[in-house]
py3Dmol code that shows the C-alpha trace and the ligand (Angstrom):
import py3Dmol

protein = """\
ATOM      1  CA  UNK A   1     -17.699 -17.525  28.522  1.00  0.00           C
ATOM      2  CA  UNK A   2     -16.228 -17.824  25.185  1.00  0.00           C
ATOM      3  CA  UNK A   3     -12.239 -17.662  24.487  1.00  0.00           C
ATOM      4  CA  UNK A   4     -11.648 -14.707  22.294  1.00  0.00           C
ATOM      5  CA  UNK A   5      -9.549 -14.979  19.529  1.00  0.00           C
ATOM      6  CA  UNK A   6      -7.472 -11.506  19.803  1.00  0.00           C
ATOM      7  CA  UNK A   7      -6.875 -10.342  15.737  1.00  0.00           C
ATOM      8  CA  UNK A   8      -4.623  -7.604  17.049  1.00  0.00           C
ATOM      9  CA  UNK A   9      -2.833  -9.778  18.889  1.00  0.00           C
ATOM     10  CA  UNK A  10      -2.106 -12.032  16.495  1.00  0.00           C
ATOM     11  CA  UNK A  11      -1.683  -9.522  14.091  1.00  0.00           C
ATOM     12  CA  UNK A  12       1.410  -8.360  16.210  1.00  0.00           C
ATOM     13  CA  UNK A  13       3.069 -11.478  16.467  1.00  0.00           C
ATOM     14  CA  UNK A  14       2.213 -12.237  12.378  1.00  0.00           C
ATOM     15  CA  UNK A  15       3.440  -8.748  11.881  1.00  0.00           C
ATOM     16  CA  UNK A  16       6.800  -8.414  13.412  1.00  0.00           C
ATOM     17  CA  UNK A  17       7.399 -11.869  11.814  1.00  0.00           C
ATOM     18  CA  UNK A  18       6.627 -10.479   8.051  1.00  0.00           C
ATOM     19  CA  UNK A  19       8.829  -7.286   9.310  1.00  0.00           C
ATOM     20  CA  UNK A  20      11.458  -9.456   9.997  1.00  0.00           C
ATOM     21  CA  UNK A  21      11.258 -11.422   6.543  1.00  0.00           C
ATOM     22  CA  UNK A  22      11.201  -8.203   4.955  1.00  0.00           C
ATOM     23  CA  UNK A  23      14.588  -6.757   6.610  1.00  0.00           C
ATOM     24  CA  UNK A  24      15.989  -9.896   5.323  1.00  0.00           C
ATOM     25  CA  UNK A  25      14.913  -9.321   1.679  1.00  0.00           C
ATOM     26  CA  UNK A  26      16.328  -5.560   1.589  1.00  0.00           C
ATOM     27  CA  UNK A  27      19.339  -6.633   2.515  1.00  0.00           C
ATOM     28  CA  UNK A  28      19.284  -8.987  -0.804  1.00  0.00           C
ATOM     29  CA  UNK A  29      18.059  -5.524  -2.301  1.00  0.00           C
ATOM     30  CA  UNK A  30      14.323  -6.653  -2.602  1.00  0.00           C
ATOM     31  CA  UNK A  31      11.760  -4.198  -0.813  1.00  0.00           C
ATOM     32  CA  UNK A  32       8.682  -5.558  -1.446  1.00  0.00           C
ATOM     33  CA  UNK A  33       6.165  -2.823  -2.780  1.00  0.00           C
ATOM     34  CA  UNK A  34       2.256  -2.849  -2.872  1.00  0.00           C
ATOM     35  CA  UNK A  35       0.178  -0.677  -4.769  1.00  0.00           C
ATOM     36  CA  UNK A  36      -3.322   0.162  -4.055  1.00  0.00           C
ATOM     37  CA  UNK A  37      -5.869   1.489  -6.692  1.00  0.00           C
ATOM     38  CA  UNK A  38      -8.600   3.440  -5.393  1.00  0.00           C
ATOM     39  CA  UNK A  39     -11.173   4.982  -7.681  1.00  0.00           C
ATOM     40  CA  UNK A  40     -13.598   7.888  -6.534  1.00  0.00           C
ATOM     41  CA  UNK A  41     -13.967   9.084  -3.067  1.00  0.00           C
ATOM     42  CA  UNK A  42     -16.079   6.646  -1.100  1.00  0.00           C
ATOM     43  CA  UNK A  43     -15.153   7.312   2.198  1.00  0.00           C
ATOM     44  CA  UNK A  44     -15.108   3.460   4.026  1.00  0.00           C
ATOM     45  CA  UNK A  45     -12.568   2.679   0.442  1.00  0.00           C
ATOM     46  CA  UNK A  46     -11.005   5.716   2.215  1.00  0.00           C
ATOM     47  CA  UNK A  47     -10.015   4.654   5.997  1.00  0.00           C
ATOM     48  CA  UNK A  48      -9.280   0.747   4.176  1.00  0.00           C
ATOM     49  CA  UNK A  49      -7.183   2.094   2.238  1.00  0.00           C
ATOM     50  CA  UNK A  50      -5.448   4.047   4.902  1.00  0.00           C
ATOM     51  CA  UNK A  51      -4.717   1.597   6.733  1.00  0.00           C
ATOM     52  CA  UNK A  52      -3.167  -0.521   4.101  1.00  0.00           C
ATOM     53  CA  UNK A  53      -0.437   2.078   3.757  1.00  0.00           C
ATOM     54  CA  UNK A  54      -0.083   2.509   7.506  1.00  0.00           C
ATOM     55  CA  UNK A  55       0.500  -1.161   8.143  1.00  0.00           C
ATOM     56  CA  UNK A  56       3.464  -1.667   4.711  1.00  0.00           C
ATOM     57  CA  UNK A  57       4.991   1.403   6.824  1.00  0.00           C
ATOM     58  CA  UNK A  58       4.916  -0.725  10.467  1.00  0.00           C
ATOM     59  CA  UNK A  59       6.602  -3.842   8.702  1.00  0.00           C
ATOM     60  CA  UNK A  60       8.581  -1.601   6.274  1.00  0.00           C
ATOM     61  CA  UNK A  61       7.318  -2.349   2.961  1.00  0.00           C
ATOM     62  CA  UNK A  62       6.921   0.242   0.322  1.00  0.00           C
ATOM     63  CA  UNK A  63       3.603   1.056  -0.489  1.00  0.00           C
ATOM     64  CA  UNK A  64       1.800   3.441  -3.238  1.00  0.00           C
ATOM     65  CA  UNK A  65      -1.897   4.517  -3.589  1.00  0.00           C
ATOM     66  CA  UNK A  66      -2.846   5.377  -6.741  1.00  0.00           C
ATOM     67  CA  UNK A  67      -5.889   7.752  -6.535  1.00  0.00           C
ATOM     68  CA  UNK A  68      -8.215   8.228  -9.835  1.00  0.00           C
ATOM     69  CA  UNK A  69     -11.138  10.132 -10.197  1.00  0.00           C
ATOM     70  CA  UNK A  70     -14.474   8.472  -9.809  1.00  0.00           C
ATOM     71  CA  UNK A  71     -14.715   8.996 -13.524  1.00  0.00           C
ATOM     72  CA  UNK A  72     -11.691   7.332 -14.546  1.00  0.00           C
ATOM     73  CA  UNK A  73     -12.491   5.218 -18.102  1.00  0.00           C
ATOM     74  CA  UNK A  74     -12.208   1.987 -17.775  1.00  0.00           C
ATOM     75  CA  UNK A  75      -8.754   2.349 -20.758  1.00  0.00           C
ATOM     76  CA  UNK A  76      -7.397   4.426 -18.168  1.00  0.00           C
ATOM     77  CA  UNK A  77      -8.031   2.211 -15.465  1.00  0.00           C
ATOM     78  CA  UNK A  78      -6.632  -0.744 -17.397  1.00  0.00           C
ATOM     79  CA  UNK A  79      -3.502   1.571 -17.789  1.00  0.00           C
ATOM     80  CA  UNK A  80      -2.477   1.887 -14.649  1.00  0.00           C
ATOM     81  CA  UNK A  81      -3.102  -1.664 -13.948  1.00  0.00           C
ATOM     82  CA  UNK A  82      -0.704  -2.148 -17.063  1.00  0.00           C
ATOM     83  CA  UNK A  83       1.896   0.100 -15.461  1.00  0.00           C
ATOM     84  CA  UNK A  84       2.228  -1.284 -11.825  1.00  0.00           C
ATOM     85  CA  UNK A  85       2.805  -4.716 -14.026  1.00  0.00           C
ATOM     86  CA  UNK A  86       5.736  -3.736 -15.879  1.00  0.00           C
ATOM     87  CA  UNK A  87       6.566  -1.949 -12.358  1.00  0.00           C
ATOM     88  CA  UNK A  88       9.655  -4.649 -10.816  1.00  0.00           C
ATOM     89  CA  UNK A  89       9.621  -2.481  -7.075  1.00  0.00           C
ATOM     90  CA  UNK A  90       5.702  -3.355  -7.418  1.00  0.00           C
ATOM     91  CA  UNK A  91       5.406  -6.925  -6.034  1.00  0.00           C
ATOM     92  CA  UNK A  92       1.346  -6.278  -4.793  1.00  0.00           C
ATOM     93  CA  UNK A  93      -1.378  -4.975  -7.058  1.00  0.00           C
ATOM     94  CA  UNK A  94      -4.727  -4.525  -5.407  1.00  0.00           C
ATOM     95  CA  UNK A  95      -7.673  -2.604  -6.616  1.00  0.00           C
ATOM     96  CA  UNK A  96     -10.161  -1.143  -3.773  1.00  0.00           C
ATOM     97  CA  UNK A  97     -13.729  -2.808  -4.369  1.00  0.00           C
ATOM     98  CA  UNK A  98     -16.415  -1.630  -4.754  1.00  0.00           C
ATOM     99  CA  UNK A  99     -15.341   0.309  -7.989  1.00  0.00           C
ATOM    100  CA  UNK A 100     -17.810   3.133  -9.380  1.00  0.00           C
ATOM    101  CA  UNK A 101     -20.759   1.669 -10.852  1.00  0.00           C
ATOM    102  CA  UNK A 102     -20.010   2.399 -14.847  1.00  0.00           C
ATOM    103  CA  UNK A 103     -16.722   0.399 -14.607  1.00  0.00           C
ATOM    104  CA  UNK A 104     -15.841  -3.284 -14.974  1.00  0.00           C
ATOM    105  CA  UNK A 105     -14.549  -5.127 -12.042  1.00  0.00           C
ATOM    106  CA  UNK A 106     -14.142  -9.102 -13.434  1.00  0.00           C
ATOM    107  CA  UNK A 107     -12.016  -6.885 -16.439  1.00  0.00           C
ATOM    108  CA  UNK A 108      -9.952  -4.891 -14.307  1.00  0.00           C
ATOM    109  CA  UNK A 109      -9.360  -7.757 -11.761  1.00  0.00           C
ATOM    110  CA  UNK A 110      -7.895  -9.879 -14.514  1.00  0.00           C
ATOM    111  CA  UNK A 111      -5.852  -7.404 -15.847  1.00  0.00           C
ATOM    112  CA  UNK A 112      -3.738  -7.876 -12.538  1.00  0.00           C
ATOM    113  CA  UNK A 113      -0.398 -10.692 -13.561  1.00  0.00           C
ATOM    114  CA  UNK A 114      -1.729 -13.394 -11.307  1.00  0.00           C
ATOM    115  CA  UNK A 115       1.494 -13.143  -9.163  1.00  0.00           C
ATOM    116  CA  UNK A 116       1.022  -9.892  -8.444  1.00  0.00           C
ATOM    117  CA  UNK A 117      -2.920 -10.199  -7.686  1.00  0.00           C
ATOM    118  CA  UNK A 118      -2.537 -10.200  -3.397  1.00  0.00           C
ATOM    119  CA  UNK A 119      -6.256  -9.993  -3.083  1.00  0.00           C
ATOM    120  CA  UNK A 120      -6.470 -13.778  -4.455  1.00  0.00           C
ATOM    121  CA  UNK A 121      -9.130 -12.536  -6.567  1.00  0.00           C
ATOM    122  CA  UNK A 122      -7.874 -13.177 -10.084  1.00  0.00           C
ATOM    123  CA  UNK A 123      -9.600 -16.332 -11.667  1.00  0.00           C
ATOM    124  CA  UNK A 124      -6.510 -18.089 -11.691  1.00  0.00           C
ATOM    125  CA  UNK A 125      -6.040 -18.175  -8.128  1.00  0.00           C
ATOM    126  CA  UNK A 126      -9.848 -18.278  -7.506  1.00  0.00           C
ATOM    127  CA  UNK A 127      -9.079 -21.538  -9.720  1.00  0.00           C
ATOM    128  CA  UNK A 128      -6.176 -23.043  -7.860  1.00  0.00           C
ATOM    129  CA  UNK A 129      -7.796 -22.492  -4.237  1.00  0.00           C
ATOM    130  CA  UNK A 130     -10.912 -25.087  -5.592  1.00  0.00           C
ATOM    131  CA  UNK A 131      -7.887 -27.549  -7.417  1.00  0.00           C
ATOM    132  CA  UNK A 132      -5.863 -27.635  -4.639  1.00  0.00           C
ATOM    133  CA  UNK A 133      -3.108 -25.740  -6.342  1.00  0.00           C
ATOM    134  CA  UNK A 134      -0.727 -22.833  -4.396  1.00  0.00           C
ATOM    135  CA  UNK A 135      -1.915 -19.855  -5.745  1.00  0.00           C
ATOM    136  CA  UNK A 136      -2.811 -16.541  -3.990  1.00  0.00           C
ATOM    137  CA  UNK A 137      -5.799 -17.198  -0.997  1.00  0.00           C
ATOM    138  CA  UNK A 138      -7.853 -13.992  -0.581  1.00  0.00           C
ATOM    139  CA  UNK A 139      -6.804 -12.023   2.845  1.00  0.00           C
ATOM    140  CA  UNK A 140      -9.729 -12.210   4.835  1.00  0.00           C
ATOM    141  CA  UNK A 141     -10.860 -15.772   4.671  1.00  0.00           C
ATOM    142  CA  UNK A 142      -7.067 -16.694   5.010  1.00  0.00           C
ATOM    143  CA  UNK A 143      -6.913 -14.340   8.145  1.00  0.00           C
ATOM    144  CA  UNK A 144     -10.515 -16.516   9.367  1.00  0.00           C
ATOM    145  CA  UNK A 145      -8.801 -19.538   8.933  1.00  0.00           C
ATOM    146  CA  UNK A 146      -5.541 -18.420  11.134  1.00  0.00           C
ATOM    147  CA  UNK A 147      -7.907 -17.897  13.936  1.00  0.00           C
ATOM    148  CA  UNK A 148      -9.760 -20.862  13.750  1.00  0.00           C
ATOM    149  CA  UNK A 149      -6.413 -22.809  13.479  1.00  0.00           C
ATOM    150  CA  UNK A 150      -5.224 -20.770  16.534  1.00  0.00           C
ATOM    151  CA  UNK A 151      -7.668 -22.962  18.822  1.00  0.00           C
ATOM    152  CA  UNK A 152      -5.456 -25.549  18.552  1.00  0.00           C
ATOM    153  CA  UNK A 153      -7.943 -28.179  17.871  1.00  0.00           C
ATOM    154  CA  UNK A 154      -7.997 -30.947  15.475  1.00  0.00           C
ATOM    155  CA  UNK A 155     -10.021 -29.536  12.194  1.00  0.00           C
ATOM    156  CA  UNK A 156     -10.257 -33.206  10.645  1.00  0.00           C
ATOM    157  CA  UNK A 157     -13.894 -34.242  10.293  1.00  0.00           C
ATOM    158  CA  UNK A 158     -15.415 -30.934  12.192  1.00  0.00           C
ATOM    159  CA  UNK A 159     -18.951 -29.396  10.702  1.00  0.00           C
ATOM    160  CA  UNK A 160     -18.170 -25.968   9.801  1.00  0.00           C
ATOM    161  CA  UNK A 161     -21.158 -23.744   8.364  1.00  0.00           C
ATOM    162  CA  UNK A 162     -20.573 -20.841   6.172  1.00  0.00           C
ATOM    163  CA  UNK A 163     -23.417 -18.271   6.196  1.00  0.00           C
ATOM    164  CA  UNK A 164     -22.171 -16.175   2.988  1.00  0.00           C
ATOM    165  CA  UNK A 165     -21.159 -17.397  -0.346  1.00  0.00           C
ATOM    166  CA  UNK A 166     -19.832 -14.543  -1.947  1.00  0.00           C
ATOM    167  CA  UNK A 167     -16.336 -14.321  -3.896  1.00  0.00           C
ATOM    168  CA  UNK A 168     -14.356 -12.536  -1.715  1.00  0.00           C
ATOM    169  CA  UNK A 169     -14.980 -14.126   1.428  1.00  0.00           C
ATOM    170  CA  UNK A 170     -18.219 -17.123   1.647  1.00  0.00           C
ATOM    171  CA  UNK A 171     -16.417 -19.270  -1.074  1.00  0.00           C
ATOM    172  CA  UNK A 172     -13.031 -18.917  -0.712  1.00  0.00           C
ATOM    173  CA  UNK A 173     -13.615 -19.464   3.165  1.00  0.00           C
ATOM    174  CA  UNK A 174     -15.567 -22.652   2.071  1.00  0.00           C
ATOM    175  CA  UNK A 175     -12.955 -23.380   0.082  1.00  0.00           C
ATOM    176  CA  UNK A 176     -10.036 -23.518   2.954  1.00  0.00           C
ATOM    177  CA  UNK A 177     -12.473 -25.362   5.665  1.00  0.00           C
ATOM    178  CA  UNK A 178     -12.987 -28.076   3.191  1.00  0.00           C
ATOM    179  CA  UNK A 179      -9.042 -28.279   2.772  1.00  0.00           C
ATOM    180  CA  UNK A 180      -8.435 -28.601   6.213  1.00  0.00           C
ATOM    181  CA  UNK A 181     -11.169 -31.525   5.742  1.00  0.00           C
ATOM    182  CA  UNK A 182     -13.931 -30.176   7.647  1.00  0.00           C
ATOM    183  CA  UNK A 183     -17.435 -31.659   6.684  1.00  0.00           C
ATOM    184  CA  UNK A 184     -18.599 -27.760   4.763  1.00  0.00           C
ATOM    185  CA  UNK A 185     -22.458 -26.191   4.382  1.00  0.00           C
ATOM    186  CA  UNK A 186     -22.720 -23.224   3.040  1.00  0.00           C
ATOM    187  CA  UNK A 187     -25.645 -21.019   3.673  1.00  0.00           C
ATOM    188  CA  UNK A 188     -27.206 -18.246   2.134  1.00  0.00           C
ATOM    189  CA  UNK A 189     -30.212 -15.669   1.755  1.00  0.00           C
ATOM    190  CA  UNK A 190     -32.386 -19.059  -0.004  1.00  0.00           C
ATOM    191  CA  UNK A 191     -31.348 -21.544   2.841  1.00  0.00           C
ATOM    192  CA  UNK A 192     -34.286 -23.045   4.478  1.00  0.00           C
ATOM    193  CA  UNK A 193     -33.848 -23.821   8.599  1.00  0.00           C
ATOM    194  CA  UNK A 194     -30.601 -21.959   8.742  1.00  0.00           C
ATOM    195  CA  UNK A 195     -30.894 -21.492  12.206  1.00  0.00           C
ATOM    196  CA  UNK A 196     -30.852 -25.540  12.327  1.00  0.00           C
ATOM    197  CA  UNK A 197     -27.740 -25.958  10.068  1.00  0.00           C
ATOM    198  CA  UNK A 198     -25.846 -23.454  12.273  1.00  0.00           C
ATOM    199  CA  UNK A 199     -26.726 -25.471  15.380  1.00  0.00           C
ATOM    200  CA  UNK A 200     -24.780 -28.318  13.937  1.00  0.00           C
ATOM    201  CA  UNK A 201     -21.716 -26.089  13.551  1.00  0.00           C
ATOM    202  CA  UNK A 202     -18.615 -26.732  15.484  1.00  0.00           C
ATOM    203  CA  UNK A 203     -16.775 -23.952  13.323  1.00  0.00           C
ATOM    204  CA  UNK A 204     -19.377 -21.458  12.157  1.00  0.00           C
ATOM    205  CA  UNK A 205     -18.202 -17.991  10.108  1.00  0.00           C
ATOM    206  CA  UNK A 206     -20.519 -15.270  10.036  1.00  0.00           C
ATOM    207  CA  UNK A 207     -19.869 -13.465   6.268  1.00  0.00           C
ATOM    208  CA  UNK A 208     -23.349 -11.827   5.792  1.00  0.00           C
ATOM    209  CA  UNK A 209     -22.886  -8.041   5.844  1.00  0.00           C
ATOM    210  CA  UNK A 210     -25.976  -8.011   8.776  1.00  0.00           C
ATOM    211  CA  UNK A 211     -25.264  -6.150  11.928  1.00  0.00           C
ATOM    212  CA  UNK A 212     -26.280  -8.791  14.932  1.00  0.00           C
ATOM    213  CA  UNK A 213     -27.359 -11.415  12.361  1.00  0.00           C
ATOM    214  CA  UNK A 214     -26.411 -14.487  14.266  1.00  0.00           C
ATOM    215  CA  UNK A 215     -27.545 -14.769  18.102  1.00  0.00           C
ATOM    216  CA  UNK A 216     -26.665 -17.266  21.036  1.00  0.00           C
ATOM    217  CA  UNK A 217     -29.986 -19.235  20.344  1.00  0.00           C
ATOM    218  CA  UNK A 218     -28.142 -20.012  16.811  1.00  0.00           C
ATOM    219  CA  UNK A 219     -24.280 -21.562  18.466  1.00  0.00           C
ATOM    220  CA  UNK A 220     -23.534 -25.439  19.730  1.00  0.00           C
ATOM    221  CA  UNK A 221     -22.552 -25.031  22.618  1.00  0.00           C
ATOM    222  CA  UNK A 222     -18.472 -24.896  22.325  1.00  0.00           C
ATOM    223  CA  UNK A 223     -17.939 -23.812  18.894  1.00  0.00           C
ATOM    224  CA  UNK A 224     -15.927 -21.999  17.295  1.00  0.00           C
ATOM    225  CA  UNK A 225     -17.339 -18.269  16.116  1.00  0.00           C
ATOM    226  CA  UNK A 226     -15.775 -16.267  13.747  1.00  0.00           C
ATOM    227  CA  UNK A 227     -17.705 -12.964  12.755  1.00  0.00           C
ATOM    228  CA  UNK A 228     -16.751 -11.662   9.432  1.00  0.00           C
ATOM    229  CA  UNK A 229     -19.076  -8.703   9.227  1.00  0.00           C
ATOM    230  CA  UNK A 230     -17.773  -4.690   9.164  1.00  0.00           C
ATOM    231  CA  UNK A 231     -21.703  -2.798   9.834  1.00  0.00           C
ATOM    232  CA  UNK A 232     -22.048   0.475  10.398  1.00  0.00           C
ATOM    233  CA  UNK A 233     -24.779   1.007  13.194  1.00  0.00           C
ATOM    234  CA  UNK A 234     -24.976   4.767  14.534  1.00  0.00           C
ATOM    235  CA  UNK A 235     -21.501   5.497  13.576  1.00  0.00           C
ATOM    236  CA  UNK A 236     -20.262   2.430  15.230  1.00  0.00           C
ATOM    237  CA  UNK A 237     -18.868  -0.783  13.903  1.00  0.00           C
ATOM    238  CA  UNK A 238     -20.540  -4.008  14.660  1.00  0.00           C
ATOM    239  CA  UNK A 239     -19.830  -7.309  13.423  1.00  0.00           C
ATOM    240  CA  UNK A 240     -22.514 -10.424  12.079  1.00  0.00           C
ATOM    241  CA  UNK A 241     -22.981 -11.935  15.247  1.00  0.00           C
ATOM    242  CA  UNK A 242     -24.474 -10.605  18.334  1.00  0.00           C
ATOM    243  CA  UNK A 243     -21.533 -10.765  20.544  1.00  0.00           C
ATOM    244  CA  UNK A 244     -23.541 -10.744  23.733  1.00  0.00           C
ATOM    245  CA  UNK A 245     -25.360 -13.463  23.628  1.00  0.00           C
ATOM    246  CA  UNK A 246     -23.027 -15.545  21.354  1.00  0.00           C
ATOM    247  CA  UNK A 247     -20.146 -15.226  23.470  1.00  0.00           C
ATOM    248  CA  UNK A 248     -22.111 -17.183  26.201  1.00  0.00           C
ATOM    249  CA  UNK A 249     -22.350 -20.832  24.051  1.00  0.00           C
ATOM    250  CA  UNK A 250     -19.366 -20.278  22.005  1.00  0.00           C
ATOM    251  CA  UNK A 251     -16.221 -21.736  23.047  1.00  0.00           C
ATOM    252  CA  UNK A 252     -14.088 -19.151  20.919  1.00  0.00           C
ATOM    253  CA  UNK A 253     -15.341 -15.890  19.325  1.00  0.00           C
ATOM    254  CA  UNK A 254     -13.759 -13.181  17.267  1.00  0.00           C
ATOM    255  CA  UNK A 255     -14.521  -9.414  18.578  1.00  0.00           C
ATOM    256  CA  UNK A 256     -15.547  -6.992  16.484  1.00  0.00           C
ATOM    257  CA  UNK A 257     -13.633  -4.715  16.255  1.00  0.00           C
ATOM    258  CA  UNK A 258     -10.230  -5.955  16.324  1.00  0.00           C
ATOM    259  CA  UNK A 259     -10.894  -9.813  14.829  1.00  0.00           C
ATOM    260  CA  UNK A 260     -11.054 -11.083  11.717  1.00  0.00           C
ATOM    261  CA  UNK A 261     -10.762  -6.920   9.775  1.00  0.00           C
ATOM    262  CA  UNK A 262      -7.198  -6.373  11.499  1.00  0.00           C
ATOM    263  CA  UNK A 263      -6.101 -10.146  10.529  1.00  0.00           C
ATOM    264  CA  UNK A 264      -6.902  -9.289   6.503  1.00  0.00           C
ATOM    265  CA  UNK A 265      -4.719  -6.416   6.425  1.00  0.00           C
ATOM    266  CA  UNK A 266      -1.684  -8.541   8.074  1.00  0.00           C
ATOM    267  CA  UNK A 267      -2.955 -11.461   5.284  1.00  0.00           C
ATOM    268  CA  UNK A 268      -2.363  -8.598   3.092  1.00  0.00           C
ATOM    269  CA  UNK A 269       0.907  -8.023   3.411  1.00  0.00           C
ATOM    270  CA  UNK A 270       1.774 -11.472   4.344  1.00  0.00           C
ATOM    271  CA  UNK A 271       0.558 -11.769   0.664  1.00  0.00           C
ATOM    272  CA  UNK A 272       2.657  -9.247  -0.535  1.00  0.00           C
ATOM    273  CA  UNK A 273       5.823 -10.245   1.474  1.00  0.00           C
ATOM    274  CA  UNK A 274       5.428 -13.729  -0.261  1.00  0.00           C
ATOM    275  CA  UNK A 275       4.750 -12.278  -3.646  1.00  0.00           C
ATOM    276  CA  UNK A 276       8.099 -10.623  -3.003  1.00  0.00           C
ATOM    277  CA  UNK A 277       9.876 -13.695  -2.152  1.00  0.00           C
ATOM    278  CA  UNK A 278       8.614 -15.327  -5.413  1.00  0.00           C
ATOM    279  CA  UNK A 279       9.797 -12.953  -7.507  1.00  0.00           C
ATOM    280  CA  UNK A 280      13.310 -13.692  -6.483  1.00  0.00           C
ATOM    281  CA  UNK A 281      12.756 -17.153  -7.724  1.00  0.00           C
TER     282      UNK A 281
END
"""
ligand_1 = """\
48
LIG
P -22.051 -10.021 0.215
O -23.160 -9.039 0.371
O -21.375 -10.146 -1.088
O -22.579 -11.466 0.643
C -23.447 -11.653 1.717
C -23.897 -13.083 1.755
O -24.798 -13.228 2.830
C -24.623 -13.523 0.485
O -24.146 -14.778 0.068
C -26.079 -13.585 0.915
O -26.836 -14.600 0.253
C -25.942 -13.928 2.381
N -27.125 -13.491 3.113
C -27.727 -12.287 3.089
N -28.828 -12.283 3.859
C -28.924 -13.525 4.371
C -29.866 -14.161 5.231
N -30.918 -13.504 5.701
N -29.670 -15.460 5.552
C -28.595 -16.133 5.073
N -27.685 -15.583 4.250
C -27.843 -14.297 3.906
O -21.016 -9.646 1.372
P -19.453 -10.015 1.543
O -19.251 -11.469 1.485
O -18.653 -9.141 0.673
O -19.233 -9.501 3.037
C -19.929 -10.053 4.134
C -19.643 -9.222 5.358
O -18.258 -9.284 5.639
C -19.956 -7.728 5.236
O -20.363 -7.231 6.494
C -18.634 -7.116 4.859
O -18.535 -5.754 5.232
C -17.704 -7.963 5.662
N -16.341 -8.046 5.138
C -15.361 -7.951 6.061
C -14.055 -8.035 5.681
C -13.022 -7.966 6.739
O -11.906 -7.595 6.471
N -13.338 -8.357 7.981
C -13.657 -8.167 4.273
C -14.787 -8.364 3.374
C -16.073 -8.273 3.820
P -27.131 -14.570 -1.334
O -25.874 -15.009 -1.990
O -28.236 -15.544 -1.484
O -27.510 -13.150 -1.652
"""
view = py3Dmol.view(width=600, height=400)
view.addModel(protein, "pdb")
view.setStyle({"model": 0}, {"cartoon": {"style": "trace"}})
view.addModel(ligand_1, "xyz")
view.setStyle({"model": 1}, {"stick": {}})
view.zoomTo()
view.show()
């Protein structure tokens, strides 16, 4: 049976660390703030956003949500953006995705000062995580790539598959495994034989938004599983990969619940905390 890699677990240990870091910079009168956008009243923007607030409050950052209506102009949205970067006790911008249809996302994420853009999703940092550069690396591959490091084995030279190449989590996860110089394929809904290129996997991540998706019949024997997906399935949430059946091969597996989704909220505010500690030079 499969090792699993405990996000709240870790989570704990990353977060009393960043709530230490942060005691340290109010007493240098620095509390580092995040501000969350949310526009309209989707309900799963609803419960993330939450939770973003109720984890600055466990490691005693200040955190502020501001709420717009679901017809909010994109001018108006732009404002706001504008305000919170003039704002010096706002160290953490973030605006909740999906945002209503009629408004413009790759706009209104580039508004954000790059410094202050915690998602990582500005071009400029999207830019400096393919150069090599040290820029801002999105939450949730950056959480991924914790756990996979928490195996303790050697990364160098390892196959690692990606099923998922989106912006927020397939590429930028890509992105990091290549740093840490695995040997990277990235799949997708074209890829021929996927089933054959995840065989090969020693690290595989599961980013494909399809409850179950990837089975035990799919896993070397060994390898390292991390499940990415959030589905809802009769109220409940289930992750990518068939746990089941995957956690029989794998070596190590992420659980969903409690992997890889609790791990981007402590990237979060790791994010934040670090954003912080820039802006004290
Ligand atoms: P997207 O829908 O943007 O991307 C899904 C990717 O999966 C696409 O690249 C798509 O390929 C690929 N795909 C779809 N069907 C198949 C298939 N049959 N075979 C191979 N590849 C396929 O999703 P996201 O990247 O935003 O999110 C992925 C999952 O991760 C979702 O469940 C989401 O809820 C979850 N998520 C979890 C987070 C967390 O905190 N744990 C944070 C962000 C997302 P193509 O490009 O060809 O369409």
């Amino acid at each position: 049976m499969a090792e699993i890699l405990d996000g709240k677990v870790m989570s704990e240990t990353l977060r009393a660390e960043i709530a230490e870091k942060v005691a340290g910079l109010k007493k240098k009168g620095v509390t580092p703030g995040l501000a969350v956008i949310l526009a309209g009243d989707d309900p799963a923007s609803e419960i993330y956003v939450r939770n973003k607030g109720k984890g600055c409050q466990e490691v005693g950052m200040h955190s502020e949500t501001v709420r717009l209506p679901g017809n909010v102009s994109q001018a108006e949205l732009e404002a706001e953006i504008d305000r919170l970067n003039a704002d010096p006790g706002i160290h953490g911008i973030l605006v909740q995705l999906p945002l209503p249809a009629h408004l413009d996302e790759e706009s209104a994420l580039a508004r954000i000062l790059p410094e202050k853009d915690v998602d990582g999703f500005h071009l400029l940092n999207a830019g400096r995580l393919m150069t090599g550069g040290a820029g801002v690396i999105p939450c949730t591959p950056r959480g991924a790539m914790y756990m996979i490091q928490q195996t303790g084995l050697d990364l160098s030279g390892l196959e690692a598959v990606v099923i998922g190449r989106s912006n927020i989590v397939g590429k930028p996860m890509a992105a990091l495994l290549m740093r840490a110089n695995c040997t990277v394929t990235v799949c997708h809904s074209r890829t021929r034989n996927l089933k054959d290129h995840c065989r090969r996997a020693d690290i595989l991540v599961a980013a494909v938004g399809k409850a179950g998706f990837v089975t035990g019949d799919m896993i070397k024997p060994g390898a390292v599983v991390i499940d990415v997906g959030i589905n809802r399935v009769d109220g409940k949430v289930r992750g990518d990969v068939d746990f089941e059946s995957a956690s029989r091969v794998a070596g190590w597996i992420t659980p969903v619940p409690g992997g890889v989704g609790k791990m981007t909220i402590t990237m979060l505010l790791q994010n934040t905390l670090e954003a912080a500690e820039r802006s004290l030079g």
